[in-house]
N, C-alpha and C positions, 0 to 999 in steps of 0.2 A: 400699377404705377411703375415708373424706371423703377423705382429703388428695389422694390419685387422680384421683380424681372431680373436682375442686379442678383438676386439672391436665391434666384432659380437657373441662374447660369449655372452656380457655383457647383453642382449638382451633376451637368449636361459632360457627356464623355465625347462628344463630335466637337473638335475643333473649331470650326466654322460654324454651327449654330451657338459655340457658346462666346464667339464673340460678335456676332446679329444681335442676339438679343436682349442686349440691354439696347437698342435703339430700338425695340418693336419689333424686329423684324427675324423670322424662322423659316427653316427649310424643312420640309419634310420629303424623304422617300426610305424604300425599301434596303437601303446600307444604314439607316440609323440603330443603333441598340432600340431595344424596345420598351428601355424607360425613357429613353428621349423623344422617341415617336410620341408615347403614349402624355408626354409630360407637352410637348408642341401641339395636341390634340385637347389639350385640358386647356393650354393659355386662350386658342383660337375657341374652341366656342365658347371660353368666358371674356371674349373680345379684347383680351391682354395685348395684343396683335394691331400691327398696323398695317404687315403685309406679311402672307404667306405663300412660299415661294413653294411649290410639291411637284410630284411627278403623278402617274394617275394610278400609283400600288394604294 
């Protein structure tokens, strides 16, 4: 849900993904810290995601 998302931003140290997603929508590549990597790899396969935007690391 938004509000989730809302409160899994609060968490995210990258700029830019932590204000995507609260609309659904995350970045992922190889400059993320690696709980944010790991925490945009947890929303997408539990389909928290409406679009994810990555590079091919």
């Amino acid at each position: 849900t938004v509000h989730a998302l809302e409160r899994d931003s609060q968490s995210i140290s990258d700029p830019t993904l932590k204000d995507l997603l609260p609309f659904e929508i995350a970045i992922h590549h190889a400059g993320l810290s690696r709980a944010d990597r790991s925490l945009v790899e947890d929303l997408f396969s539990g389909g928290s995601l409406s679009l994810l935007i990555s590079t091919t690391t």
